[in-house]
Predicted model as a PDB file, atoms N, CA, C, CB and O in Angstrom, pLDDT in the B-factor column:
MODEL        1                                                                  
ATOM      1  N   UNK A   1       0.848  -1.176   0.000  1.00 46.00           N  
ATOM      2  CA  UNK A   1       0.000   0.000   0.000  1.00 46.00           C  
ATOM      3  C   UNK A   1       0.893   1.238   0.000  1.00 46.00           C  
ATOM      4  CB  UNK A   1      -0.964  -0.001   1.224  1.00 46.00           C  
ATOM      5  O   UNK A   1       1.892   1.362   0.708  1.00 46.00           O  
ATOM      6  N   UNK A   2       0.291   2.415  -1.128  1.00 49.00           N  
ATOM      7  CA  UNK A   2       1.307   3.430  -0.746  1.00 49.00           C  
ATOM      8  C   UNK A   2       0.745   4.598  -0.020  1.00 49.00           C  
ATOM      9  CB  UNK A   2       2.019   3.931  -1.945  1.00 49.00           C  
ATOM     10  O   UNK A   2      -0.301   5.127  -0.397  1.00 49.00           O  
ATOM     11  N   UNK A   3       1.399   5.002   0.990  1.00 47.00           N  
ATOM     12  CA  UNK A   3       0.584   6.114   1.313  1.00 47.00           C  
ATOM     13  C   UNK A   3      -0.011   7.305   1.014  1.00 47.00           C  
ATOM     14  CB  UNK A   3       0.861   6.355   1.837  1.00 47.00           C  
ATOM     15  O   UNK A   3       0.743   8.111   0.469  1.00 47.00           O  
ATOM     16  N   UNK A   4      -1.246   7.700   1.223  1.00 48.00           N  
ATOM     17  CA  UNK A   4      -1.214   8.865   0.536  1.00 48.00           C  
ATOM     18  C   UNK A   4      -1.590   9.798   1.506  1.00 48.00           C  
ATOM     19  CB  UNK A   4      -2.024   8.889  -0.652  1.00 48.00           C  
ATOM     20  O   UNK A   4      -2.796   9.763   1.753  1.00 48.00           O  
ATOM     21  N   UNK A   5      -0.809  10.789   2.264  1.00 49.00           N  
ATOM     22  CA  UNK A   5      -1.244  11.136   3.409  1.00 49.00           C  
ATOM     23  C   UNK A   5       0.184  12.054   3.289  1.00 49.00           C  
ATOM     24  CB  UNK A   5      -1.625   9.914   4.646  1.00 49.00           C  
ATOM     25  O   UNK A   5       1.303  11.756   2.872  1.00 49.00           O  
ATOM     26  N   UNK A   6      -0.542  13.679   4.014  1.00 49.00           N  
ATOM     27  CA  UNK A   6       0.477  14.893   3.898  1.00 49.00           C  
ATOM     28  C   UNK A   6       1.895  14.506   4.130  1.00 49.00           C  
ATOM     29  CB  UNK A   6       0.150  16.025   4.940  1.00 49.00           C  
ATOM     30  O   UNK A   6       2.820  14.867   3.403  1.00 49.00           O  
ATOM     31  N   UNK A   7       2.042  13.599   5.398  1.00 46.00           N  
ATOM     32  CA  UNK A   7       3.264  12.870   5.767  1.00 46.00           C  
ATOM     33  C   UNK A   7       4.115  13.036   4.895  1.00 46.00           C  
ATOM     34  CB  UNK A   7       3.163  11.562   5.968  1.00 46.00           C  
ATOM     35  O   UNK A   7       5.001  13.890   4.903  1.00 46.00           O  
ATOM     36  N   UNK A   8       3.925  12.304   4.156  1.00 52.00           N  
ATOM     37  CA  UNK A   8       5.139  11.917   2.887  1.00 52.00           C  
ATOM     38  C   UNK A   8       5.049  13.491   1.620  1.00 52.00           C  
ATOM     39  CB  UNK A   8       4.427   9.884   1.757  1.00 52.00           C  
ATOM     40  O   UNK A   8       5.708  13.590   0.585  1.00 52.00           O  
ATOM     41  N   UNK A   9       4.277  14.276   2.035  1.00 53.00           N  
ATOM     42  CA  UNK A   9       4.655  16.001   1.230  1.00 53.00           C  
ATOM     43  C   UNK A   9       6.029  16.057   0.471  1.00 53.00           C  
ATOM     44  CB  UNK A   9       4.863  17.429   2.552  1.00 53.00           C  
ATOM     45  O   UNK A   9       6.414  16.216  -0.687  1.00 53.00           O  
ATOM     46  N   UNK A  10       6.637  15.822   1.857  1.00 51.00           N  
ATOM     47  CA  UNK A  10       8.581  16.436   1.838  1.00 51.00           C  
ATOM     48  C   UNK A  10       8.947  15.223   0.443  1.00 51.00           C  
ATOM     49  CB  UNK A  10      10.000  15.864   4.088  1.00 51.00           C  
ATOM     50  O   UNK A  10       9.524  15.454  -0.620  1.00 51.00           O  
ATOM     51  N   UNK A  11       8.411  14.027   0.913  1.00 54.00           N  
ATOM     52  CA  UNK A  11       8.600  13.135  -0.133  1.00 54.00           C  
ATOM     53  C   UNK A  11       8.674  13.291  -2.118  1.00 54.00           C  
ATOM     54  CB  UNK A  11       7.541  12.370   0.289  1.00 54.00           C  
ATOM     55  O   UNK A  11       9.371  13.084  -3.112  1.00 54.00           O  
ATOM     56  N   UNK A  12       7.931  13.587  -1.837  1.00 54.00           N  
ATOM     57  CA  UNK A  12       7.026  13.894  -3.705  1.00 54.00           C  
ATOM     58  C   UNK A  12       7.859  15.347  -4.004  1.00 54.00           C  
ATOM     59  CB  UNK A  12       4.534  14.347  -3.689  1.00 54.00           C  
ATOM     60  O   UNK A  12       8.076  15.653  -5.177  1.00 54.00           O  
ATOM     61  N   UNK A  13       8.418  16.425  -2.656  1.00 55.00           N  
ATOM     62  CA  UNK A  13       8.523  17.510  -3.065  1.00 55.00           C  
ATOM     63  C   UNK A  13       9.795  17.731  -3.282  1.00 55.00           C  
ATOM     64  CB  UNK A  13       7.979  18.296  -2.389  1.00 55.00           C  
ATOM     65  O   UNK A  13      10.477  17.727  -2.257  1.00 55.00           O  
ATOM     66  N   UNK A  14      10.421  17.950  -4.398  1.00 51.00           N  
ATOM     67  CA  UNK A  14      11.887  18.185  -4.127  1.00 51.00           C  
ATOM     68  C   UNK A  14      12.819  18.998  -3.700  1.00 51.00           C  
ATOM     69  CB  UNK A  14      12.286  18.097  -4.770  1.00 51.00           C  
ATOM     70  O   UNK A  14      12.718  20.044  -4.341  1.00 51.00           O  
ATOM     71  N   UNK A  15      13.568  19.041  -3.038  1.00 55.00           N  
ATOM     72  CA  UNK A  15      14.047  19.389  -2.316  1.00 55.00           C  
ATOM     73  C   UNK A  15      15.642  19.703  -2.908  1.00 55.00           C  
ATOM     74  CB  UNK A  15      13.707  18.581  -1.350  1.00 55.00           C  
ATOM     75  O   UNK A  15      16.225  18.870  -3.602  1.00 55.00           O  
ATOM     76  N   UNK A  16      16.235  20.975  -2.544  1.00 56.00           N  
ATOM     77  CA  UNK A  16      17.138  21.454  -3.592  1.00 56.00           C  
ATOM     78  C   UNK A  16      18.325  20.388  -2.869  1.00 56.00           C  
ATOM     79  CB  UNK A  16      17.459  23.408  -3.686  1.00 56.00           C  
ATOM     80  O   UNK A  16      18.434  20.194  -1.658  1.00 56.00           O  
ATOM     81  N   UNK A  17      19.257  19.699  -4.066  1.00 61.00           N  
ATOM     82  CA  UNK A  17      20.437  18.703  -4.113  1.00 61.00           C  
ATOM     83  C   UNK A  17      19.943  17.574  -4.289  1.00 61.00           C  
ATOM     84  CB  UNK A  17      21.302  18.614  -2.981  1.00 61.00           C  
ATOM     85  O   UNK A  17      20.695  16.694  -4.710  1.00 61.00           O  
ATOM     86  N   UNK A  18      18.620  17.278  -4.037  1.00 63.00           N  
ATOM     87  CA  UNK A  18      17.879  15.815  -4.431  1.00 63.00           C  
ATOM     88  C   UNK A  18      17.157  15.799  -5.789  1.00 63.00           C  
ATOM     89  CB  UNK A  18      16.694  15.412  -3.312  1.00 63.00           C  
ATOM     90  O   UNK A  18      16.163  16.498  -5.986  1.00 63.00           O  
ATOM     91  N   UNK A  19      17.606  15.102  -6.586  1.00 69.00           N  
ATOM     92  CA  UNK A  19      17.414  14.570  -8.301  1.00 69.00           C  
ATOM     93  C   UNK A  19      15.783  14.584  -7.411  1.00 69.00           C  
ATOM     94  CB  UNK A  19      18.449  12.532  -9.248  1.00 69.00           C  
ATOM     95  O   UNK A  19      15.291  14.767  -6.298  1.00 69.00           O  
ATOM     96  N   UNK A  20      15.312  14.124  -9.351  1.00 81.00           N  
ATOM     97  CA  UNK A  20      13.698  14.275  -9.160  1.00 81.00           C  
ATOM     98  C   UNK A  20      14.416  12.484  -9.456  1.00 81.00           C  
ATOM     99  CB  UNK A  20      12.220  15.528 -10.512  1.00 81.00           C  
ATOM    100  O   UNK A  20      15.406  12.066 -10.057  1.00 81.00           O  
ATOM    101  N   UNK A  21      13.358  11.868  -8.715  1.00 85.00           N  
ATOM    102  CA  UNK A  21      12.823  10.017  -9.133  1.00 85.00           C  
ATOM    103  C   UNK A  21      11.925   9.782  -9.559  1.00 85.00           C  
ATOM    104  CB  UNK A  21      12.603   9.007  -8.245  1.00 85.00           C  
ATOM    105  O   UNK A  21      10.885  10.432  -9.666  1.00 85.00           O  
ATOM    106  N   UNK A  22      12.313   8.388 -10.000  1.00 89.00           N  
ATOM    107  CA  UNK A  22      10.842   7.829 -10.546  1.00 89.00           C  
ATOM    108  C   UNK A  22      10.714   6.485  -9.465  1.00 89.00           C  
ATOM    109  CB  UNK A  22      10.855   7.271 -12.552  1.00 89.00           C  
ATOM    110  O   UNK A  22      11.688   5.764  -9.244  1.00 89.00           O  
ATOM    111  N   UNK A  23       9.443   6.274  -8.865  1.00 90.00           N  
ATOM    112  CA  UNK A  23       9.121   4.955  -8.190  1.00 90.00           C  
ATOM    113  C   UNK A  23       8.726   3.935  -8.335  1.00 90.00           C  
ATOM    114  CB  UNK A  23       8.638   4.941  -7.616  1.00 90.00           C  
ATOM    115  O   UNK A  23       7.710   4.398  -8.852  1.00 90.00           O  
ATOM    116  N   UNK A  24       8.528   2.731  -8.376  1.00 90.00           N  
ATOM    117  CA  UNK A  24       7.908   1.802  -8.742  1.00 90.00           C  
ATOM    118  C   UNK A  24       7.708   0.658  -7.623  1.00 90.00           C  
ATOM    119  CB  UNK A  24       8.515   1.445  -9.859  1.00 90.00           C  
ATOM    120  O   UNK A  24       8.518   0.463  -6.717  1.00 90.00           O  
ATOM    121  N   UNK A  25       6.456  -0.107  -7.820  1.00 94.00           N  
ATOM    122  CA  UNK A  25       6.683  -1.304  -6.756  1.00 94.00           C  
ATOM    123  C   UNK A  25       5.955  -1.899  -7.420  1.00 94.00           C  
ATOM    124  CB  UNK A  25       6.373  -1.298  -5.206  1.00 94.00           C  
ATOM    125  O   UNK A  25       4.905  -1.565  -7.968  1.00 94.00           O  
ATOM    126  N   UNK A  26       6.612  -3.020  -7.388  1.00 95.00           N  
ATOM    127  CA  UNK A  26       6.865  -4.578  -7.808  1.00 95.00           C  
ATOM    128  C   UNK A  26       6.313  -5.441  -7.473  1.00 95.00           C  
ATOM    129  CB  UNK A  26       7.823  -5.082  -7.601  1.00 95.00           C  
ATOM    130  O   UNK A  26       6.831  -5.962  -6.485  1.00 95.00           O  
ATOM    131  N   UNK A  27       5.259  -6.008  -7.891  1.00 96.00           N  
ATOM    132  CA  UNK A  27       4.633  -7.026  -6.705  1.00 96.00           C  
ATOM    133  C   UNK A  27       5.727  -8.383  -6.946  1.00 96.00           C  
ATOM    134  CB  UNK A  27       2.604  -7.539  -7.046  1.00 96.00           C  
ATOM    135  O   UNK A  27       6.320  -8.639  -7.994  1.00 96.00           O  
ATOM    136  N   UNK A  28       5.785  -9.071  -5.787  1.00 97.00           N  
ATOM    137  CA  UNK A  28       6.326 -10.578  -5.565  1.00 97.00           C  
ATOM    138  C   UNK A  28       5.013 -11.475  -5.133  1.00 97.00           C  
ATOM    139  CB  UNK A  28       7.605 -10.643  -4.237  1.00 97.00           C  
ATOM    140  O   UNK A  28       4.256 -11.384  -4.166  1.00 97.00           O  
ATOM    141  N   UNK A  29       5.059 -12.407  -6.286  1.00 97.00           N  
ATOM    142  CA  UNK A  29       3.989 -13.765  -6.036  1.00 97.00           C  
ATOM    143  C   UNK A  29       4.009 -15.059  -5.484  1.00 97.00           C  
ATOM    144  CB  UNK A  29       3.619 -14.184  -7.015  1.00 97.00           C  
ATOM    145  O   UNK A  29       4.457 -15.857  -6.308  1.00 97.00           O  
ATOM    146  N   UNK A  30       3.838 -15.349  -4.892  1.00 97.00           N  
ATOM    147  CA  UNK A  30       3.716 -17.094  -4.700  1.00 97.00           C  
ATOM    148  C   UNK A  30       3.328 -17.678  -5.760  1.00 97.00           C  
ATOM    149  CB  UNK A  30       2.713 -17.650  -3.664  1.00 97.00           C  
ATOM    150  O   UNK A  30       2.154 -17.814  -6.106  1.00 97.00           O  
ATOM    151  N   UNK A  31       4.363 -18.084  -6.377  1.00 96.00           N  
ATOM    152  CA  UNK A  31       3.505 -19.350  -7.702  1.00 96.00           C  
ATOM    153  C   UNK A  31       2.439 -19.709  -7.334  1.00 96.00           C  
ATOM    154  CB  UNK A  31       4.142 -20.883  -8.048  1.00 96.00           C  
ATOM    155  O   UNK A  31       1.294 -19.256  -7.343  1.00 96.00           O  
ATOM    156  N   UNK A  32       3.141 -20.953  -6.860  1.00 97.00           N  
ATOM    157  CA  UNK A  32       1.735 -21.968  -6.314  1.00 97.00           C  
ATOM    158  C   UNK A  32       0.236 -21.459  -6.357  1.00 97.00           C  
ATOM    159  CB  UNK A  32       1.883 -22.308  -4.675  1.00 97.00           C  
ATOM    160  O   UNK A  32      -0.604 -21.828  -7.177  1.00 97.00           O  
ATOM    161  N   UNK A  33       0.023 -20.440  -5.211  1.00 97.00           N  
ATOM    162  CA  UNK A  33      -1.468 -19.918  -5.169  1.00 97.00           C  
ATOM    163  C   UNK A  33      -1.496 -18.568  -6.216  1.00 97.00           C  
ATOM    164  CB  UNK A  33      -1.948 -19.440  -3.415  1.00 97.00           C  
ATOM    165  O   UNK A  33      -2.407 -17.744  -6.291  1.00 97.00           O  
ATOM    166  N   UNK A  34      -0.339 -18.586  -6.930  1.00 96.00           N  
ATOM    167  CA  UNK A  34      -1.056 -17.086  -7.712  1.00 96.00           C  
ATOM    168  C   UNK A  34      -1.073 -15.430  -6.712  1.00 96.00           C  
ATOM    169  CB  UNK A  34      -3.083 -17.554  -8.019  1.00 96.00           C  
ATOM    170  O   UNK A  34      -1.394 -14.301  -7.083  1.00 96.00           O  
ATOM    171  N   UNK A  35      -0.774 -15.734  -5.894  1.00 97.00           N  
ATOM    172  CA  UNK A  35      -1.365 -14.482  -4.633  1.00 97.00           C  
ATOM    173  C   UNK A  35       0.015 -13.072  -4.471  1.00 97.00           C  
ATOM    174  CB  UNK A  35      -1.528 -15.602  -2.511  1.00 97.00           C  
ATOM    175  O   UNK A  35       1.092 -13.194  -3.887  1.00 97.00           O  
ATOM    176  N   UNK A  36      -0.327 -12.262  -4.945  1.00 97.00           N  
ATOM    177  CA  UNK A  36       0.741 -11.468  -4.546  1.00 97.00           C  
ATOM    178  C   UNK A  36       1.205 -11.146  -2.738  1.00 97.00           C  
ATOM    179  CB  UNK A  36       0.335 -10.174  -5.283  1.00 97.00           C  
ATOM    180  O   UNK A  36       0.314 -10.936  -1.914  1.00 97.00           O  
ATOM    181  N   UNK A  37       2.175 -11.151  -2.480  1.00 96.00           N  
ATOM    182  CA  UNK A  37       2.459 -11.424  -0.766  1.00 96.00           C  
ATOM    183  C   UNK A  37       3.036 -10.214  -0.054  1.00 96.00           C  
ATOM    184  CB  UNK A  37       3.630 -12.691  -0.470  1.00 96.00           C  
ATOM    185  O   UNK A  37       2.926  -9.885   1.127  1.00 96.00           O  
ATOM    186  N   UNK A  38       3.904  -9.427  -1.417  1.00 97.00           N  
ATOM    187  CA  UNK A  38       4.656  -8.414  -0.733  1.00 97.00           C  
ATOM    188  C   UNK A  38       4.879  -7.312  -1.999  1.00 97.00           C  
ATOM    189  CB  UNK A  38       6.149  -9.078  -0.013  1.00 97.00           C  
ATOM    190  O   UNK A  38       4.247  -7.628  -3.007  1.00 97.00           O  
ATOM    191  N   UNK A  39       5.412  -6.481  -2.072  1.00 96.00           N  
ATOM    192  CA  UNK A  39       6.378  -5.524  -3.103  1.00 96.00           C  
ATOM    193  C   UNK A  39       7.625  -4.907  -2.842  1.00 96.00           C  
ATOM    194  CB  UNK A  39       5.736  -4.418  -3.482  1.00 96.00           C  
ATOM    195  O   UNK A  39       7.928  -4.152  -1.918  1.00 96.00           O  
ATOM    196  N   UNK A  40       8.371  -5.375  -3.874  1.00 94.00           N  
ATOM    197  CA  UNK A  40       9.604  -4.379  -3.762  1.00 94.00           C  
ATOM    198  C   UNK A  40       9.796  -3.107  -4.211  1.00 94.00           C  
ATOM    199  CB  UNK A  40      10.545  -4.836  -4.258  1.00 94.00           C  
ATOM    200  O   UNK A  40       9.294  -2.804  -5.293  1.00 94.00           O  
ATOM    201  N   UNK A  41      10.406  -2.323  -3.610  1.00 91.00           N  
ATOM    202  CA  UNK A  41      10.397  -0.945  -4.584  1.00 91.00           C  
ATOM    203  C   UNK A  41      11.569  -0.483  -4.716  1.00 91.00           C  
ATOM    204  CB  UNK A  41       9.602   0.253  -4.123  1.00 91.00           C  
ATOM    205  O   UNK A  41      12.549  -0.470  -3.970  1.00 91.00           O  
ATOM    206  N   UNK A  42      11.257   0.121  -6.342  1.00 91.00           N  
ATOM    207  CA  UNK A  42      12.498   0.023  -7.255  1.00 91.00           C  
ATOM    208  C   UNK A  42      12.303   1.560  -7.827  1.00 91.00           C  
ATOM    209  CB  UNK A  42      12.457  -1.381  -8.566  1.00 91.00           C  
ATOM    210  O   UNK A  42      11.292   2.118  -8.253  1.00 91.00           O  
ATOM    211  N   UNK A  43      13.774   2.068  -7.659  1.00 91.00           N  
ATOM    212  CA  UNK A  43      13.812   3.471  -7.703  1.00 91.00           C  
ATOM    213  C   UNK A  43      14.904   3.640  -9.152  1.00 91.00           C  
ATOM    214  CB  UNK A  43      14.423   4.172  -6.055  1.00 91.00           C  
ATOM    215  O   UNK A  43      15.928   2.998  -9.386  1.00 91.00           O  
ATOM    216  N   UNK A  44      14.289   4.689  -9.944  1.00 91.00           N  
ATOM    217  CA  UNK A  44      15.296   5.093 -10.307  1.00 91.00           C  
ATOM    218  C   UNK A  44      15.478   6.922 -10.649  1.00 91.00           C  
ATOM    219  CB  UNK A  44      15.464   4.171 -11.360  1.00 91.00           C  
ATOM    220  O   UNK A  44      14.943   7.816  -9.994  1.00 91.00           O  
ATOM    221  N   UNK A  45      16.460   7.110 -11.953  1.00 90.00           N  
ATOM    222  CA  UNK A  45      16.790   8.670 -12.123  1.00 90.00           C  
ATOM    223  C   UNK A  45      15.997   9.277 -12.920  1.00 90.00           C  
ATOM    224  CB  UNK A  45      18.072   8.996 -12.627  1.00 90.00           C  
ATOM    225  O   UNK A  45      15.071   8.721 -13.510  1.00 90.00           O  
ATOM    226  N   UNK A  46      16.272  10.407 -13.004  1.00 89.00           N  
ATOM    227  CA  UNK A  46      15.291  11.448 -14.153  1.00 89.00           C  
ATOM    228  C   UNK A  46      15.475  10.523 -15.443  1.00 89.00           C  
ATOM    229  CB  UNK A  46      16.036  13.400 -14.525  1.00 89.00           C  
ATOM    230  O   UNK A  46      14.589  10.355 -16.282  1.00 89.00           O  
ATOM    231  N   UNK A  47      16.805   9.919 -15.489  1.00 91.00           N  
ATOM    232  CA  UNK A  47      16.871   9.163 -17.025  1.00 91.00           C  
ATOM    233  C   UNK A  47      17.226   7.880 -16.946  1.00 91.00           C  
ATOM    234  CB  UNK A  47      17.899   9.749 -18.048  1.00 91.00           C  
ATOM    235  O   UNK A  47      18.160   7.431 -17.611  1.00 91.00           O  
ATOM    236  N   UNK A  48      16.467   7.113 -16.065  1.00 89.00           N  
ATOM    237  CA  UNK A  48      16.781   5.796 -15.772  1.00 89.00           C  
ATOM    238  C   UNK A  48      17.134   5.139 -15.642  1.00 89.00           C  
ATOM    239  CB  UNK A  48      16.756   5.367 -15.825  1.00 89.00           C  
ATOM    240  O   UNK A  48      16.944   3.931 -15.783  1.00 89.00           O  
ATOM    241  N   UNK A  49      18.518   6.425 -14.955  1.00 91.00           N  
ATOM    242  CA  UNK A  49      19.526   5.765 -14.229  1.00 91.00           C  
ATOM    243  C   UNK A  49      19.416   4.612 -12.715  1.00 91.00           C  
ATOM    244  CB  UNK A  49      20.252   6.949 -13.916  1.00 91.00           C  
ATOM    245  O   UNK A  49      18.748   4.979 -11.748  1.00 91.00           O  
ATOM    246  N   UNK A  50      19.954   3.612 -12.706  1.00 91.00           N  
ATOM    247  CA  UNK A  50      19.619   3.061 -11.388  1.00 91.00           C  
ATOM    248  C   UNK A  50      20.058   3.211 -10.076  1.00 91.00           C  
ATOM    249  CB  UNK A  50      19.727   2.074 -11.461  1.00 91.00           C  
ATOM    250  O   UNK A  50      21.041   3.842  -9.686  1.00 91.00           O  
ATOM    251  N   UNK A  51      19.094   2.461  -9.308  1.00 88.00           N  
ATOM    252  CA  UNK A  51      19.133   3.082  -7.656  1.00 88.00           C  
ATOM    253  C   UNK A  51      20.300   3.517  -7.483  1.00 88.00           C  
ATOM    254  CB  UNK A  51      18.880   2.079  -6.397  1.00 88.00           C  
ATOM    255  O   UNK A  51      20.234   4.695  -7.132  1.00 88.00           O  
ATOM    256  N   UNK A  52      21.824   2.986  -7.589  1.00 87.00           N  
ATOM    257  CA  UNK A  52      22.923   2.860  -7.034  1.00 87.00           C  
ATOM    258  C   UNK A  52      23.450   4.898  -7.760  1.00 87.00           C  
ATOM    259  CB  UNK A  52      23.868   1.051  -7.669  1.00 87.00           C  
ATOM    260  O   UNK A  52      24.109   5.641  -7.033  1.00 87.00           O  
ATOM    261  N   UNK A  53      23.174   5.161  -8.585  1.00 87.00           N  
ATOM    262  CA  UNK A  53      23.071   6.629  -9.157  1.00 87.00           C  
ATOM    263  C   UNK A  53      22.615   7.148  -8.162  1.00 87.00           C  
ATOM    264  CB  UNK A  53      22.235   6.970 -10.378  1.00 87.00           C  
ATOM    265  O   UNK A  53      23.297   7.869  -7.434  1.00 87.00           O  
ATOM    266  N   UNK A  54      20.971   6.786  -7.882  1.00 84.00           N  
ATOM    267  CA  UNK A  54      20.205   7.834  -7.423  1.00 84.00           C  
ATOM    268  C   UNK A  54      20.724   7.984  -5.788  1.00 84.00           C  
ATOM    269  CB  UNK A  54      18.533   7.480  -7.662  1.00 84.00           C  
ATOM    270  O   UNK A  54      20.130   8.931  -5.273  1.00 84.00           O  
ATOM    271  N   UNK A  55      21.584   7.369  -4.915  1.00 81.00           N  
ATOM    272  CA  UNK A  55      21.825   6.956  -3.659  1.00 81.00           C  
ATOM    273  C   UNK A  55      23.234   8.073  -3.722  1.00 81.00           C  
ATOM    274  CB  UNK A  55      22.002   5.078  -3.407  1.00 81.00           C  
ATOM    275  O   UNK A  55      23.390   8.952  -2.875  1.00 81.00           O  
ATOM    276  N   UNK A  56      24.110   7.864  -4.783  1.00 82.00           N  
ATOM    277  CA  UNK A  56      25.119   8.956  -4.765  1.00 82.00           C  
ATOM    278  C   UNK A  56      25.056  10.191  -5.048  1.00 82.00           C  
ATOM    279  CB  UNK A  56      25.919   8.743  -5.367  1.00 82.00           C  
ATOM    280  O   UNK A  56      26.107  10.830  -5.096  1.00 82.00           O  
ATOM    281  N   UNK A  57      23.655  10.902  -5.335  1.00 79.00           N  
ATOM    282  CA  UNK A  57      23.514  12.000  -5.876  1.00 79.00           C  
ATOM    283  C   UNK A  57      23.106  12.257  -4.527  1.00 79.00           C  
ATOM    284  CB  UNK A  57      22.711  12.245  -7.153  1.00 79.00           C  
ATOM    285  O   UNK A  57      23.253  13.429  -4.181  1.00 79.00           O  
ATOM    286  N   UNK A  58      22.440  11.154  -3.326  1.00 75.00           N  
ATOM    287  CA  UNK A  58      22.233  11.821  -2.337  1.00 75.00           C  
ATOM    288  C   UNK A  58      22.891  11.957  -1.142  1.00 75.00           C  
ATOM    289  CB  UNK A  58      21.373  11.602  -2.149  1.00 75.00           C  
ATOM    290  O   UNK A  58      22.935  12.883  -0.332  1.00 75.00           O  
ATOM    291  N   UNK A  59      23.613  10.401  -1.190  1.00 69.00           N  
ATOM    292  CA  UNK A  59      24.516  10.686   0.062  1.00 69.00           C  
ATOM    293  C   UNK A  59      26.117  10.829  -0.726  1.00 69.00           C  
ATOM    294  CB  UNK A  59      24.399   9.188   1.389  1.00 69.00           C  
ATOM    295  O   UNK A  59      25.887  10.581  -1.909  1.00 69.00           O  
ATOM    296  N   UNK A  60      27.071  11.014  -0.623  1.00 63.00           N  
ATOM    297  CA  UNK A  60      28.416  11.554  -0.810  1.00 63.00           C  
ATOM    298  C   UNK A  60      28.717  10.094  -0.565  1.00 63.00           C  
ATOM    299  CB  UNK A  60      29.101  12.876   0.191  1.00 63.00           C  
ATOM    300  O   UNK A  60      28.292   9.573   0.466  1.00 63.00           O  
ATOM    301  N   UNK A  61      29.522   9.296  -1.566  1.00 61.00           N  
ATOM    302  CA  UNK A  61      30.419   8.104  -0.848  1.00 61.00           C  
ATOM    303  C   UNK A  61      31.155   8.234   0.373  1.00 61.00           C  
ATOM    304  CB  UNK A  61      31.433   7.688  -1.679  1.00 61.00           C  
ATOM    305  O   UNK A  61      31.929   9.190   0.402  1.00 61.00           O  
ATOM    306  N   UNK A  62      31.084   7.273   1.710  1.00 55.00           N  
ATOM    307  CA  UNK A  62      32.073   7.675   2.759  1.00 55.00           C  
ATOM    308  C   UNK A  62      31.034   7.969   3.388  1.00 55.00           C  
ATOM    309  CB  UNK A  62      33.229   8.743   2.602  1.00 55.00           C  
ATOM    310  O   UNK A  62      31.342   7.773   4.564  1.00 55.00           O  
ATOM    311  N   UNK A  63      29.969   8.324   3.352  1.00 54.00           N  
ATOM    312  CA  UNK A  63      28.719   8.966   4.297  1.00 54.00           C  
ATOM    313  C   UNK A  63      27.376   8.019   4.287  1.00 54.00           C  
ATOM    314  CB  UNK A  63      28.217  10.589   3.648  1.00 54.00           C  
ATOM    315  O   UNK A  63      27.271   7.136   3.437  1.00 54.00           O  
ATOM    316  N   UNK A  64      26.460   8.220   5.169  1.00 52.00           N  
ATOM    317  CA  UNK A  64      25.616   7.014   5.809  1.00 52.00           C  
ATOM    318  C   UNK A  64      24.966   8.370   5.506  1.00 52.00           C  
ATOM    319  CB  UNK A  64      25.780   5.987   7.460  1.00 52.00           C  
ATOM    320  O   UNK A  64      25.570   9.419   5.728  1.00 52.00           O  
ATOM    321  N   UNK A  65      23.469   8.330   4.889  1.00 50.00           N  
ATOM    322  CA  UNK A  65      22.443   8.309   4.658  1.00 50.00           C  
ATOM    323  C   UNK A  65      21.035   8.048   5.040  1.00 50.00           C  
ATOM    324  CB  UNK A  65      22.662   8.019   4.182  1.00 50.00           C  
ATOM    325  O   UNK A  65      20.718   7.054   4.386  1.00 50.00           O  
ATOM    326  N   UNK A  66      19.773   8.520   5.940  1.00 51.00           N  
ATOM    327  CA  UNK A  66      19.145   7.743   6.242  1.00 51.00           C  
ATOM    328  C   UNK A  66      18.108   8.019   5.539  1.00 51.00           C  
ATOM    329  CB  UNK A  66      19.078   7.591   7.363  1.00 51.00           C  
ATOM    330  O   UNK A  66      17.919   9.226   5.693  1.00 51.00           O  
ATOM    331  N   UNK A  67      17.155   7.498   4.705  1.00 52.00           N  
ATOM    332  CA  UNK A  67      16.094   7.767   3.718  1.00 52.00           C  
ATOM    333  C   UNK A  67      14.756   7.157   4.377  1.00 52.00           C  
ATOM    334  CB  UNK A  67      16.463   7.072   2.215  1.00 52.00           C  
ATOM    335  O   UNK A  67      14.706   5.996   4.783  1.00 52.00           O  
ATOM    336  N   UNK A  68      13.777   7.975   4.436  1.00 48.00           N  
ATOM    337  CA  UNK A  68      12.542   7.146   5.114  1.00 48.00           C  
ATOM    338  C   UNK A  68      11.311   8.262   4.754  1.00 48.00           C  
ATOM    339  CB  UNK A  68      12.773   6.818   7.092  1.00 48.00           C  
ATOM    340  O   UNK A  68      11.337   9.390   4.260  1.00 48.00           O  
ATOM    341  N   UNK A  69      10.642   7.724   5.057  1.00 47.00           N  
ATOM    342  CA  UNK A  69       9.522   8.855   4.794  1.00 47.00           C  
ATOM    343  C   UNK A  69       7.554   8.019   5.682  1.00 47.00           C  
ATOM    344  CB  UNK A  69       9.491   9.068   2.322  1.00 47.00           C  
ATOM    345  O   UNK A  69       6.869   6.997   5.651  1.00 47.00           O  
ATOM    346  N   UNK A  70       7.573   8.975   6.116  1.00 38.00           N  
ATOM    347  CA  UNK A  70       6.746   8.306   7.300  1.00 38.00           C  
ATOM    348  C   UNK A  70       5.309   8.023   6.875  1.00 38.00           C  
ATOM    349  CB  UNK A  70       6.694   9.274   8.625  1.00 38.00           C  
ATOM    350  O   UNK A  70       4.738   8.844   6.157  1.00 38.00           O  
ATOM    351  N   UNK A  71       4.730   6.987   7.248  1.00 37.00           N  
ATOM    352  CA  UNK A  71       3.548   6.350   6.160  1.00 37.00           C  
ATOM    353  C   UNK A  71       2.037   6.459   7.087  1.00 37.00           C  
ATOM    354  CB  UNK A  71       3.969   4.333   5.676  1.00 37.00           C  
ATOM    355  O   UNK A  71       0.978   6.078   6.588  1.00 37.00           O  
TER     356      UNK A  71                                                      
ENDMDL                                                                          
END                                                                             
């Protein structure tokens, strides 16, 4: 489920030194029953560049990062 609730504002809004993204989530299935169980989410750049791009544009190599956004 994604949230949709003011919370996550700062999220969607960009914020000057943070690239614009694109989001996606992924469902993961159980064969067997057909049933989706969970999603992954898969980020990438203005030009589809992948996550590992979009993570250095935000944190500086050498530096810890904490990314969250409250649901």
């Amino acid at each position: 489920m994604v949230p949709d609730s003011a919370a996550c504002h700062s999220c969607r809004s960009p914020q000057q030194g943070i690239p614009a993204i694109a989001m996606a989530f992924q469902p993961i299935v159980h064969l067997p029953s057909r049933e989706i169980y969970a999603y992954e989410a898969l980020v990438r750049g203005p030009q589809g560049q992948p996550a590992a791009w979009v993570f250095e544009q935000i944190s500086p190599k050498g530096t810890t990062t904490s990314i969250s956004c409250a649901a």
